[in-house]
N, C-alpha and C positions, 0 to 999 in steps of 0.2 A: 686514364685508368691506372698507369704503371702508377705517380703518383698512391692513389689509394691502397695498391698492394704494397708500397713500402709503407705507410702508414698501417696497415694491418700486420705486418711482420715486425715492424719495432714495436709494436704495443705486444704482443705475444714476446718477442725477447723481451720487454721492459717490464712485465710479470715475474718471466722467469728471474733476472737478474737481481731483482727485488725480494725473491721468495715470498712473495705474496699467496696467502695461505688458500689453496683453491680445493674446491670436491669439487672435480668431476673434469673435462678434459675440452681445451680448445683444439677446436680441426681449422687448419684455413686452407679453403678448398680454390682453387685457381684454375679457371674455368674456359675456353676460348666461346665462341658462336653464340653470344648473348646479342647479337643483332640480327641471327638466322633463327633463331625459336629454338638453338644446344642442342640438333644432332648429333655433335660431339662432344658438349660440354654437363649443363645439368640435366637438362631432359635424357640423355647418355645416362645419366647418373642414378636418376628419379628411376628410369622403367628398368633398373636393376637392382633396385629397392638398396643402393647406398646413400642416395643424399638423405641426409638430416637422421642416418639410422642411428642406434643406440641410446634412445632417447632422449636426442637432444631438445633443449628447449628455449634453444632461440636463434637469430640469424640475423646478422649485417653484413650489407652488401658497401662497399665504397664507390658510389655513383656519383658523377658531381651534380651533387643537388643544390649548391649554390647558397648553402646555410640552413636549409628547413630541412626536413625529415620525412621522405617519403613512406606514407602507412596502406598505401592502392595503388593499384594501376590499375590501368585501361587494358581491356582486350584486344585483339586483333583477329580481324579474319580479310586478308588481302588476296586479290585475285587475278589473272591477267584474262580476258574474254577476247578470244580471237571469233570475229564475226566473217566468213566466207563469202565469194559472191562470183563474178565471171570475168572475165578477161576481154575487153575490145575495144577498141579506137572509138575516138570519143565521134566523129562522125558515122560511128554504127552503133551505139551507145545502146540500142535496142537489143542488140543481141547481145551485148553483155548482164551481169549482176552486180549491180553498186554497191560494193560492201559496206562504204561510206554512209548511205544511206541505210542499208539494213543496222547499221551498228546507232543512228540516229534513237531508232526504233524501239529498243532493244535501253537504251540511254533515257529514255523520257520515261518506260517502264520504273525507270531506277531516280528516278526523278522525283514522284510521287513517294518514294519509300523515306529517301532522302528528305524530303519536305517533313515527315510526321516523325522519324529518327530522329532529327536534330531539334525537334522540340524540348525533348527531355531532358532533366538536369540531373548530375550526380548529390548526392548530400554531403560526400567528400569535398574539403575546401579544396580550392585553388587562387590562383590571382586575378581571376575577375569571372566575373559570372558567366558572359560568353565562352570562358574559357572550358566552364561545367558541361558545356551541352555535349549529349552526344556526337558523333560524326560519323559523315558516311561519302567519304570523297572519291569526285570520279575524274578520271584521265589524270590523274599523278603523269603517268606516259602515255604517250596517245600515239600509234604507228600506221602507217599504211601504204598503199599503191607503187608505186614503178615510175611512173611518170605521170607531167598535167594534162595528157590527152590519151589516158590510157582509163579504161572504165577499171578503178581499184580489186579486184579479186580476193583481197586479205585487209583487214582493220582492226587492229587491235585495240582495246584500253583499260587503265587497271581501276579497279574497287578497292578502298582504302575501308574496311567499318571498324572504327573503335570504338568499344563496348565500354560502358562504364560499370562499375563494380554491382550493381543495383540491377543490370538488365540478365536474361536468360540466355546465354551464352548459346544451348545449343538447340534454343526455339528462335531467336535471330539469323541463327544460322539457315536454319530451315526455308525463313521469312524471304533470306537475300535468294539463294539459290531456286524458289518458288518463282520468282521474275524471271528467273535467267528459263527455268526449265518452261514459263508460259509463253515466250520468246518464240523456245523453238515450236512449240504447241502452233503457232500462227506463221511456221515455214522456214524460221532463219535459222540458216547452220551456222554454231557455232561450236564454239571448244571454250572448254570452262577450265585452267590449270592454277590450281590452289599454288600460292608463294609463301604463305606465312597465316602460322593460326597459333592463338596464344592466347589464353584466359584471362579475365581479370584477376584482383582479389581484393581486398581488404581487411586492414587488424583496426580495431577498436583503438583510440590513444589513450584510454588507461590499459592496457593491457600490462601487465605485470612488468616484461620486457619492456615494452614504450614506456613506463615509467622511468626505471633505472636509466634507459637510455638521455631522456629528456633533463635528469637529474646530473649527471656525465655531462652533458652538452652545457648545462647551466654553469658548474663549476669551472668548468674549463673556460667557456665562452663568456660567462656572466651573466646570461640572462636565458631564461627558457625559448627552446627551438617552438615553430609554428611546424605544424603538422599538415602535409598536403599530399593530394592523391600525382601520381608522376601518370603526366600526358600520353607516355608511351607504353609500352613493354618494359618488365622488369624482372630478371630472378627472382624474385621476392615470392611472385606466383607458386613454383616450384614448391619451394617450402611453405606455405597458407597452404595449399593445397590438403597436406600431411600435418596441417593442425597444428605446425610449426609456426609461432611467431614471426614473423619478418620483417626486414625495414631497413631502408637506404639512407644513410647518408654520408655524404665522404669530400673530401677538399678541392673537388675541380669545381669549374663554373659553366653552370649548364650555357650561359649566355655565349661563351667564345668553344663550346665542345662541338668534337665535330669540322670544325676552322681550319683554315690556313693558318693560323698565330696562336693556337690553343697555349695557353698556359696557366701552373696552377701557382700560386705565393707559397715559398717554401713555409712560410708559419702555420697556414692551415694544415700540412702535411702534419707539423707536430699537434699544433694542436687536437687535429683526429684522431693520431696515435693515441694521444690520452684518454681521450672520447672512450675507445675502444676499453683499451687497459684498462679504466673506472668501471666501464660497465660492465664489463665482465668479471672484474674482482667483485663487485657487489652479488652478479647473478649467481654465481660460484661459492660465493664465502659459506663457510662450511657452519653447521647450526650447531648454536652451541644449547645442549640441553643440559638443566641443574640435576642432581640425584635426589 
């Protein structure tokens, strides 16, 4: 990411230094906890009614998108289920509660959801059509017991659903939590603690913004960007939300992010820069009307 903030800070100096004739004003806003749902960063921003105020009309984020142009994301609603039970030696097994088992239970509930969830495709591209389908993954982290001949007391395991831009974000929601709450409806204590919730969105690729952008990318790069929805979570949501255009794209490579060897080619760094500085001189150019 440092990459794509200096790519967005010399396309704003390479405006300025150019005197390129602009109406109306770039903000770049620099954000931390874009991988915690922005407690502190833009959701911070958004339920103070500053992001995107003054009628702004449009948004890039520098994500490494790896050459294409994110126009969606996926939503999230992630979960950690602690499933309770009793404490005893495995030669009195009777008189304890197998949380192990009760969280089984509780699991195959979530089984059946997960079966007719991951049917559905988004209409958003991606790189391969499996990659369209919804999801709904279970034990990301999976915890539990004390010892191997201790009857388990505590198991935990987490719920991963990503929502694709097409579904009801907060009628899915209801859907996932209706298993958990019929769960305990047939005896099993558990604890439900929300980690992470985050909307989808999606902008159209001709959208006015998506154009200029793709025209920017073409000049600079030489040919036209592919337009595709981003697998995860993205700022972008934040701003669609508020009717605001949005769209990621920026010089890191989704492939090695994240890594122990991340790196980005200094040339993509400039060439972003430009990306940026074109489309924003175009979105900006001031109109000129005859008398």
């Amino acid at each position: 990411m440092k990459s794509g903030l200096a790519a967005m800070i010399y396309a704003a100096r390479a405006l300025q230094d150019c005197g390129a004739p602009i109406d109306g004003r770039i903000g770049l806003v620099f954000v931390p906890d874009e991988e915690t749902a922005g407690p502190r960063g833009s959701r911070y921003l958004a339920e103070r009614g500053l992001l995107g105020a003054q009628n702004a009309i449009g948004m890039l984020t520098p994500e490494p998108t790896g050459g294409v142009v994110w126009n969606a994301n996926r939503g999230a609603i992630t979960l950690r289920v602690t499933v309770k039970g009793k404490p005893a030696h495995v030669g009195r097994q009777h008189e304890g509660l197998n949380a192990f088992d009760r969280m089984l239970e509780v699991a195959q509930g979530l089984t059946s959801l997960k079966t007719e969830v991951e049917q559905r495709s988004t209409a958003f591209r991606l790189a391969s059509d499996a990659a369209r389908r919804s999801i709904l993954m279970l034990g990301g982290r999976t915890e539990g017991g004390t010892n191997f001949n201790i009857v388990p007391d505590r198991c935990s395991f987490t719920i991963d659903r990503r929502l694709n831009p097409e579904e009801d974000f907060d009628h899915e929601k209801q859907r996932l939590f209706a298993v958990l709450e019929q769960a305990r409806g047939h005896g099993i204590d558990l604890e439900i603690e929300t980690l992470q919730e985050g909307r989808s969105c999606g902008v159209a690729e001709d959208d006015p913004v998506a154009s200029a952008l793709a025209r920017s990318i073409a000049k600079v790069i030489g040919r036209p960007p592919q337009f595709e929805l981003c697998p995860g979570l993205l700022e972008i949501r934040f701003y669609a939300e508020r009717g605001i255009p949005a769209f990621a794209y920026g010089p890191g490579l989704l492939t090695v992010s994240h890594g122990p060897n991340e790196f980005v080619p200094i040339d993509r760094i400039v060439q972003c820069a430009q990306v940026y500085a074109l489309t924003a001189a175009e979105l900006l150019a001031p109109v000129i009307t005859s008398a």
